[in-house]
C-alpha positions as CSV (number, residue, x, y, z in Angstrom):
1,X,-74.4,124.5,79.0
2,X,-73.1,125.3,75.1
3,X,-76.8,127.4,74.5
4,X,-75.8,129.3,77.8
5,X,-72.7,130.2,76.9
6,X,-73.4,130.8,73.2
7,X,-76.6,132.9,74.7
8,X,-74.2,135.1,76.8
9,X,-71.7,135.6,73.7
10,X,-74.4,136.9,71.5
11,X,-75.5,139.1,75.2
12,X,-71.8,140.1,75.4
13,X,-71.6,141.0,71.4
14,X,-75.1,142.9,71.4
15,X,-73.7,145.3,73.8
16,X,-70.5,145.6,72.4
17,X,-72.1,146.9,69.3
18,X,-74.4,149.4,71.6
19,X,-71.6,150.5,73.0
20,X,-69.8,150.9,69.9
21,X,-72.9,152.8,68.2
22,X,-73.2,155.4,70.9
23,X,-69.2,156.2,70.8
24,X,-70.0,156.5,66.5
25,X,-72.6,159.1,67.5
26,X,-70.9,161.0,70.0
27,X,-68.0,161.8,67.6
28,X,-70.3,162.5,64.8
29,X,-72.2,165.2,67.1
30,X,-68.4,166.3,67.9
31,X,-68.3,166.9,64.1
32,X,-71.8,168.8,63.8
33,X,-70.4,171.0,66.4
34,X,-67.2,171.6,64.7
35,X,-69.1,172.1,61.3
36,X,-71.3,175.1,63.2
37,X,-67.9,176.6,64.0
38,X,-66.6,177.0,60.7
39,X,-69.3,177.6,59.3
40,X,-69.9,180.8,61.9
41,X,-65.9,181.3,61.4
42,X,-66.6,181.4,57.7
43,X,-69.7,183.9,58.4
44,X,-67.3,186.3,60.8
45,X,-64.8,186.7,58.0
46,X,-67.5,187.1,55.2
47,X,-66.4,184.0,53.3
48,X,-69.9,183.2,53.0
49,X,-73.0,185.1,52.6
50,X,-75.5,185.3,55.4
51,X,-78.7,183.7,53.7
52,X,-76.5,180.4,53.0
53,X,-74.6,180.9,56.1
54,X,-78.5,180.8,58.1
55,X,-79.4,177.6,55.9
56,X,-76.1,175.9,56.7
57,X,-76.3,177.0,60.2
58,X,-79.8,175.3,60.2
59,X,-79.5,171.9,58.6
60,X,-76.5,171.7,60.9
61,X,-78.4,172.5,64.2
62,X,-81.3,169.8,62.9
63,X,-78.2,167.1,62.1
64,X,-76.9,167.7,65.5
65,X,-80.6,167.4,67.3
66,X,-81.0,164.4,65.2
67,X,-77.9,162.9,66.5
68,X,-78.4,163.9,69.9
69,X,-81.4,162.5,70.3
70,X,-80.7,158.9,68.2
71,X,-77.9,158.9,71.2
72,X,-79.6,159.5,74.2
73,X,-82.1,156.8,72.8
74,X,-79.4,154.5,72.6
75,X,-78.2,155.1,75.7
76,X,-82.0,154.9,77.6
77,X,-82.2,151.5,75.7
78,X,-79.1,149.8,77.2
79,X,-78.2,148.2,80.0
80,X,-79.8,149.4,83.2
81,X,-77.2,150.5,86.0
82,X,-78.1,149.0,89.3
């Protein structure tokens, strides 16, 4: 009975941190986005010029497909809805 219950503790912990690891990467992708928006703010105004602005713009597209991804991974690995 104890293992049982210690087993579905550790169950019940796992997901919590799953759950809490997707959430993380939701809010950074949220910040990627917001990033790409000042930094096209910043290009609008011509507060930075366009060759940086393109290689910002870039790294930030690849961060955000990074994140995106390591998400729906997450997500695909959880629990399975029935």
């Amino acid at each position: 009975m104890r293992h049982q219950l210690a087993r579905t503790i550790e169950q019940y912990a796992e997901l919590n941190q799953l759950a809490i690891f997707i959430v993380k990467l939701a809010i950074v992708i949220e910040e990627c986005d917001e990033a790409q928006y000042w930094l096209e703010l910043m290009k609008d105004q011509a507060l930075i010029e366009e060759d940086r602005f393109m290689n910002l713009h870039g790294e930030a597209n690849d961060l955000t497909a990074i994140f995106v991804a390591s998400r729906k991974t997450a997500v695909a690995n959880g629990p399975k809805r029935q």
